[in-house]
C-alpha positions in Angstrom: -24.0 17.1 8.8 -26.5 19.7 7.8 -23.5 21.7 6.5 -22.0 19.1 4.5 -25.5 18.5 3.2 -25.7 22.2 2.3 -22.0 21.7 0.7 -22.9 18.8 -1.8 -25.8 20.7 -2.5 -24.5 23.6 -3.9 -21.9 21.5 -6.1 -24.9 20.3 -8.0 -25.3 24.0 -9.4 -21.5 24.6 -9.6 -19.9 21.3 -10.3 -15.7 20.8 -9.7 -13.6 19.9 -12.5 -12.7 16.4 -10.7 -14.4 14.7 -7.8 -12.0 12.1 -6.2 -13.5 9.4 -4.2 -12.2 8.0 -1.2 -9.8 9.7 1.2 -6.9 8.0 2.0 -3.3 8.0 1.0 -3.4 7.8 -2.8 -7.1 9.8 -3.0 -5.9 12.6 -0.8 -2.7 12.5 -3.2 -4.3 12.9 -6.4 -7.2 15.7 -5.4 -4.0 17.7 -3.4 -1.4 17.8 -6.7 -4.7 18.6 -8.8 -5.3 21.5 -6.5 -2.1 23.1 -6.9 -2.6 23.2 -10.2 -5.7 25.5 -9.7 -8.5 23.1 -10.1 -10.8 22.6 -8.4 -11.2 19.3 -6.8 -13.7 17.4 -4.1 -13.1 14.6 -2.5 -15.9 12.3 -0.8 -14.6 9.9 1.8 -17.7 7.6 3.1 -16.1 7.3 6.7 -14.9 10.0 9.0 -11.5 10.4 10.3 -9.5 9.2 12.5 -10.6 5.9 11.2 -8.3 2.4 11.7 -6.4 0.9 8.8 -4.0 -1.8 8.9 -0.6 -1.0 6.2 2.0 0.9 8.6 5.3 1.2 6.8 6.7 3.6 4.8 9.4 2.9 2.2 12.2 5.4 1.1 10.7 6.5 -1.9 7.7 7.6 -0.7 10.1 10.4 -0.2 9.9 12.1 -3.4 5.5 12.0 -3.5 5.4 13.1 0.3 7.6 16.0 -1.0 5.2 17.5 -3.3 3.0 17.0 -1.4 4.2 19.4 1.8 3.9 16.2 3.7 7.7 16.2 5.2 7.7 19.2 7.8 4.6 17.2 9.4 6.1 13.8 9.5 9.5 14.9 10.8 7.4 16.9 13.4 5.7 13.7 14.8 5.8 10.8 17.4 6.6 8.0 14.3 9.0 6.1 14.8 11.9 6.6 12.4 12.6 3.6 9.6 16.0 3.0 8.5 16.2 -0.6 7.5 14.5 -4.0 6.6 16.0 -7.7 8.5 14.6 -11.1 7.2 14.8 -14.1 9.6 14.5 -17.5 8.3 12.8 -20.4 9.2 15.3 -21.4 11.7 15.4 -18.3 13.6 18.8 -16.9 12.0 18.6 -13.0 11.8 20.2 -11.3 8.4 21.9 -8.1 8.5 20.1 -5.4 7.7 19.2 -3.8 4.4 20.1 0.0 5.7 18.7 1.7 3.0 21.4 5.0 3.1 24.1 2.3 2.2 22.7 1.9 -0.8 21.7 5.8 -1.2 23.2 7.8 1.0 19.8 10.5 0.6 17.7 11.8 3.3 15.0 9.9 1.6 16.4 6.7 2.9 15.5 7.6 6.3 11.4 7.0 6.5 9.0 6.2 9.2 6.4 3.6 10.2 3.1 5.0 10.9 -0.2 4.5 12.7 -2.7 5.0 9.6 -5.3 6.8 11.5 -2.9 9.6 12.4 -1.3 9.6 8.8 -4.6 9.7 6.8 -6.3 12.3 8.8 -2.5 14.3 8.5 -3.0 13.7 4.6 -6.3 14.4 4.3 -6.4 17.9 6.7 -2.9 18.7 3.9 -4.8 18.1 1.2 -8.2 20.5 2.8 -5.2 23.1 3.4 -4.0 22.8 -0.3 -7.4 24.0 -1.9 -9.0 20.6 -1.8 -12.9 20.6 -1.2 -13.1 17.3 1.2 -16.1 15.9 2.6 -16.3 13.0 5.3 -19.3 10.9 5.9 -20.2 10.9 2.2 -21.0 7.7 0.4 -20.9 7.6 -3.5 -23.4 5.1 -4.7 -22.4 4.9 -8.2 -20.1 6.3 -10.8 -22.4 8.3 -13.7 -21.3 7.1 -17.1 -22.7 8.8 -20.1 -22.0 5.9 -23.3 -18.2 5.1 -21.7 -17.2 8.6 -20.3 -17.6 8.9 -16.5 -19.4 12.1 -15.8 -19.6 12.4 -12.3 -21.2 10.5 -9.2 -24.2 9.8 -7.5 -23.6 10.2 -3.4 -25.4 10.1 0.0 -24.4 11.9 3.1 -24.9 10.3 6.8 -28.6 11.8 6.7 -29.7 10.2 3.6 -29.8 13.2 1.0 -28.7 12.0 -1.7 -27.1 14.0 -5.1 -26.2 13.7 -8.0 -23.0 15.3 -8.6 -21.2 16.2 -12.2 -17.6 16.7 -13.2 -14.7 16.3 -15.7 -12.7 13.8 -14.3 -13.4 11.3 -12.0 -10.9 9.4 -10.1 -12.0 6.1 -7.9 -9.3 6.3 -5.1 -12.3 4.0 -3.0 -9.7 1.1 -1.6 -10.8 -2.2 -2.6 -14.5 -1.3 -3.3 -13.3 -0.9 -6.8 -16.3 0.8 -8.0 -15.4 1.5 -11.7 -13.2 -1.9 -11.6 -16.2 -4.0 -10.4 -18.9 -1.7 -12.5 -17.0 -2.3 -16.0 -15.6 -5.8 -14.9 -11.8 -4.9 -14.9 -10.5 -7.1 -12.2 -8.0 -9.6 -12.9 -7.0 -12.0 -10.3 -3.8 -13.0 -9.1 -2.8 -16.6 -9.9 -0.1 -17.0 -7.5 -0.6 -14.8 -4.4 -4.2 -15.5 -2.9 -3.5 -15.2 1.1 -4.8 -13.9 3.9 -3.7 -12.6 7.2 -4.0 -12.5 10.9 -2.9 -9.6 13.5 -2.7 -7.6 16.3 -0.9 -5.3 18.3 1.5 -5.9 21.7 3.2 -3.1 24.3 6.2 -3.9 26.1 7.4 -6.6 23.0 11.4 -7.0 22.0 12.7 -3.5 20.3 16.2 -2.6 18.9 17.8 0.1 19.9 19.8 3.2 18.1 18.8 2.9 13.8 17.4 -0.5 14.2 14.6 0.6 16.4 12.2 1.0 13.6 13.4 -1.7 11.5 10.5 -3.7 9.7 11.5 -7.8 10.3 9.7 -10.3 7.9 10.2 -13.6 9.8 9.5 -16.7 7.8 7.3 -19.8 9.6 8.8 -23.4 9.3 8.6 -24.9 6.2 8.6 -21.5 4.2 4.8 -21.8 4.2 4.1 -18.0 5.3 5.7 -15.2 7.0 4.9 -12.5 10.4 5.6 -9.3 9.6 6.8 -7.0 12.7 7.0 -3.7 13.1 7.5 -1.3 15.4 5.2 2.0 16.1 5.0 4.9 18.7 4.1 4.3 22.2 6.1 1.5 22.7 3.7 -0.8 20.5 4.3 -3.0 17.7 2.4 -4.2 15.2 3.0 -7.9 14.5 0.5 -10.0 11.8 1.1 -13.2 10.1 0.6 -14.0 6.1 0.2 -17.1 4.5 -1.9 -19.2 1.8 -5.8 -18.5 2.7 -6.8 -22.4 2.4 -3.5 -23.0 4.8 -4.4 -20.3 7.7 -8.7 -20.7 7.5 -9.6 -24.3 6.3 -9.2 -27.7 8.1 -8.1 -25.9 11.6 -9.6 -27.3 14.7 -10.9 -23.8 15.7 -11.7 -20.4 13.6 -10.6 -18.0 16.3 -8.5 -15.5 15.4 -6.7 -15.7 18.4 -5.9 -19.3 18.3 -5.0 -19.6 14.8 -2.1 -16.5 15.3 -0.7 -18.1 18.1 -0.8 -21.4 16.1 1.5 -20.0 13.8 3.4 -17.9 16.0 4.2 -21.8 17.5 5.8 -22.3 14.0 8.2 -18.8 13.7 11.2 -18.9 15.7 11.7 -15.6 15.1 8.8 -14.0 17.1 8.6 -16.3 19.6 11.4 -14.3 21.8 10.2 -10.9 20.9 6.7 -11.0 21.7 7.5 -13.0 25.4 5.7 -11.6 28.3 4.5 -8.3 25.8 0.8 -7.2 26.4 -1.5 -7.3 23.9 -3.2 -4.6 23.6 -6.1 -4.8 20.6 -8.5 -7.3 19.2 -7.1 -10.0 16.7 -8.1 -9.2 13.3 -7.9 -10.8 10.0 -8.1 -9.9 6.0 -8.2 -11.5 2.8 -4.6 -10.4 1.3 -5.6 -11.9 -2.5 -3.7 -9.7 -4.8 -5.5 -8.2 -8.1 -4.7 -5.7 -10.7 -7.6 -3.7 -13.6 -7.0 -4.7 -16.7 -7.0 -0.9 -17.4 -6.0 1.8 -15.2 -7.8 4.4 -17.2 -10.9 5.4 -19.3 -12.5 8.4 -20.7 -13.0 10.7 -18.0 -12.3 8.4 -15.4 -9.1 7.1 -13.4 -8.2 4.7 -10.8 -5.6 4.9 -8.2 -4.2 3.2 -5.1 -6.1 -0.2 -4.0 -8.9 1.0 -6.7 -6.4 -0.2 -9.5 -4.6 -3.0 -7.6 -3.5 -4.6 -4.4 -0.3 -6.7 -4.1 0.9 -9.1 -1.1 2.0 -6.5 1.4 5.4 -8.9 2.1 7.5 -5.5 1.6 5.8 -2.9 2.7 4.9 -1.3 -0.9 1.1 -0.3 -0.5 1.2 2.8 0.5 4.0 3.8 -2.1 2.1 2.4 -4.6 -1.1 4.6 -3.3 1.2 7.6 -3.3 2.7 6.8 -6.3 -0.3 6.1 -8.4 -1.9 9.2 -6.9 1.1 11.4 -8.2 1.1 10.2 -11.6 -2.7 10.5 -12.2 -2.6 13.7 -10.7 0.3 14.7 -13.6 -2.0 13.4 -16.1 -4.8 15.1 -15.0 -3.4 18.2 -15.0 -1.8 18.0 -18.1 -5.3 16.9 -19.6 -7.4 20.0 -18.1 -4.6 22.4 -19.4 -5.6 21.3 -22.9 -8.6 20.1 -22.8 -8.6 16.2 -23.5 -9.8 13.8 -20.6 -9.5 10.6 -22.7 -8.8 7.4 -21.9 -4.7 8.0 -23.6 -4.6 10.9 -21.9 -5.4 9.9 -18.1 -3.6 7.0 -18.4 -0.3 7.4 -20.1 1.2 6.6 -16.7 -0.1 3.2 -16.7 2.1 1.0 -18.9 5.9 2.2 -16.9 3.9 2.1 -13.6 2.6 -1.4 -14.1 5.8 -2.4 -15.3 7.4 -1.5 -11.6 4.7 -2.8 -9.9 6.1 -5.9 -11.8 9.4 -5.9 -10.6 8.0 -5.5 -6.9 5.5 -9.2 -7.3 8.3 -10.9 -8.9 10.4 -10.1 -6.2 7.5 -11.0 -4.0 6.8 -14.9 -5.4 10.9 -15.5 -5.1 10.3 -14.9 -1.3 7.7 -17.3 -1.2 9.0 -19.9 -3.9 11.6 -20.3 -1.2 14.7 -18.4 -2.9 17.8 -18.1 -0.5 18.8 -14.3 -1.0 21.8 -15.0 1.3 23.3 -17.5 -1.5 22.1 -14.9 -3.7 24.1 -12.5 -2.9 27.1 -14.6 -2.2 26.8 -16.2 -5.4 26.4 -12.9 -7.8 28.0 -9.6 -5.9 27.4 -6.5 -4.3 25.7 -5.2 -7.3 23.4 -7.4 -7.1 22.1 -7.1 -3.8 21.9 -3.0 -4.7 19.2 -4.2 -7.4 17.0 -6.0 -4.6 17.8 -3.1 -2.3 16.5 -0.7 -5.4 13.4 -3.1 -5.1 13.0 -2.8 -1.1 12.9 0.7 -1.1 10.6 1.4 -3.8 13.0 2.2 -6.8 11.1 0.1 -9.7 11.6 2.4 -12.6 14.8 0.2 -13.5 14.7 -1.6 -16.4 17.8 -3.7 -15.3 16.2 -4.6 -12.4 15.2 -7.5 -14.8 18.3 -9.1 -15.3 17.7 -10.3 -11.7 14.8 -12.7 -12.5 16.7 -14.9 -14.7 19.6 -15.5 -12.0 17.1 -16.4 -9.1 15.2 -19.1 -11.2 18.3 -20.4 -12.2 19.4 -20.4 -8.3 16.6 -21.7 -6.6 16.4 -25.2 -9.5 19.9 -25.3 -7.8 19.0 -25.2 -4.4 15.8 -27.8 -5.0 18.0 -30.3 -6.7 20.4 -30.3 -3.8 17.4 -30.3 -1.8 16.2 -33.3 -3.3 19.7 -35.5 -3.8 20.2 -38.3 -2.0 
């Protein structure tokens, strides 16, 4: 600690050109594309790592980010457990067939992984410190320094209490859902539609497939459509298996607020996990999180950015945080770069990326609320083709760049009034 100390210390006297705060995916994806650019970059991350975080799976095109980043040679080198599809099982228990994403692109990107998040991060943050990047654990920023509107660096404390005052060119807030630039200039705009919350743990010895299905993520709807468990398989013959549903359903008016009773309340009401989680240990405490889905109004100002969680969350129902953490990171790391070469951190500059990515992140909530409006993908797909399905497989594996993927909006709303009017003749 007294070296880290010693560290901050002398970056008071010889300040970075971007400090990045918060290590995880999307700020260990910025500061490491920023330093192979030849800038210099730290990154203050206020816990130390290994450290738990829930969010396990990977989706194909985090493929392309992980890439860049030198990330692939590591992850085809480790104990995760490979990822080659998504199954859905319906209220009643009946399993699809799976979404295997080399169908639809037959790429060695469609092959991806699900992994524990405290290997992964530390992996992404010790790439990043091998890349240039000046990283420092145990370091908690206080506040974001703002000269009129421009962000001008930070104010942080180490584990000791010394605190400094630290300067820079850009700053990027990659801080999760602390949201210190979002919450300091008021940016945060609530979802309407998806406020929920979760409950989950972890089992050994549950229900796996075998050959390419082994590390298929299942979504598993509860009776009545009201929520949904994920499932999903990790290493060490563990899986990770959490239920999501409306806040006020899965925390208000129960008999009991244990964690405990409430998941096995609603594991009662899925059909689907009932048989895989039979006579399977469980193996870590119960835990539970808001899931309420939010978004900044901006996504950059004058000499600031934000990334990852820091911009936005949305309802984890298909896996798309930590693409959108990679994925964010990338893009303001592109924009940052481009704005040191010529000298212009503005607000335009730094966030150029936002409008297109915002747009995707569109695609991926509307696709989102059809699941939980109750839309039949099944009759879907029946009802409107093969092409079809590819644009909600472009969807499941991350692909949201598509402007066509719109056309599928206005075919599902007209599908599900048809199913609730047969649902509601006599």
């Amino acid at each position: 600690m007294i070296q880290a100390a010693a560290g901050l210390k002398a970056l008071v006297a010889n300040p970075p050109d971007v400090i990045v705060i918060g290590g995880g995916p999307s700020g260990a994806t910025t500061a490491t594309l920023v330093a192979q650019k030849g800038h210099r970059v730290v990154l203050l991350e206020r816990e130390r790592f290994p450290r738990y975080h829930i969010g396990e799976s990977l989706i194909p095109e985090t493929f392309w980010v992980l890439e860049r980043l030198g990330m692939l040679p590591k992850l085809r080198g480790s104990r995760f457990v490979e990822k080659h599809s998504v199954q859905f099982i319906t209220e009643q228990g009946k399993l699809s067939a799976p979404f295997y994403f080399v169908e639809h692109k037959p790429h060695e990107s469609s092959q991806t992984w699900q992994v524990t998040r405290a290997e992964f991060d530390k992996v992404m943050l010790d790439n990043a410190r091998e890349q240039g990047v000046e990283a420092f654990e145990g370091i908690r920023v206080l506040e974001v320094l703002f000269e009129g509107e421009r962000a001008v660096g930070v104010v942080a404390v180490d584990e000791d209490g010394t605190k400094v005052e630290l300067r820079s060119q850009v700053v990027v807030d990659a801080a999760g859902q602390s949201c210190l630039i979002q919450d300091r200039l008021g940016l945060r705009e609530w979802d309407p539609v998806l406020k929920k919350a979760a409950v989950w743990t972890y089992f050994r010895g549950a229900q796996r497939s075998t050959g390419r299905d082994e590390g298929a993520t299942i979504v598993m709807q509860l009776q009545g459509k009201v929520g949904w468990f994920w499932y999903i398989p990790l290493q060490d013959n563990t899986v990770s298996v959490g239920v999501v549903a409306p806040f006020d359903y899965l925390f208000k008016g129960r008999a009991s607020k244990d964690l405990e009773k409430i998941f096995w309340e609603e594991v009662a009401r899925c059909p689907g996990v009932q048989p895989r989680i039979e006579g399977a240990e469980c193996v870590a405490p119960y835990r539970a999180a808001k899931e309420y889905s939010y978004k900044s109004r901006q996504v950059a100002g004058d000499g600031w950015v934000l990334v990852g969680d820091a911009y936005g969350f949305l309802d984890p129902l298909y896996s798309s945080g930590i693409l959108l953490a990679l994925k964010s990171g990338a893009l303001a790391a592109d924009a940052i770069n481009e704005g040191l070469s010529k000298g212009d951190t503005s607000s335009t500059q730094l966030g150029k990326w936002g409008p297109d990515y915002s747009a995707g992140v569109e695609r991926m909530r509307n696709l989102v609320c059809q699941f939980y409006d109750g839309l039949n993908f099944g009759q879907f797909v029946r009802k409107h083709g093969e092409h079809h399905k590819g644009l909600i497989t472009d969807i499941l594996i991350g692909d949201l760049d598509k402007p066509e993927l719109d056309a599928l909006w206005p075919l599902m709303n007209e599908l599900r009034r048809e199913q609730e009017l047969a649902a509601s003749a006599p």
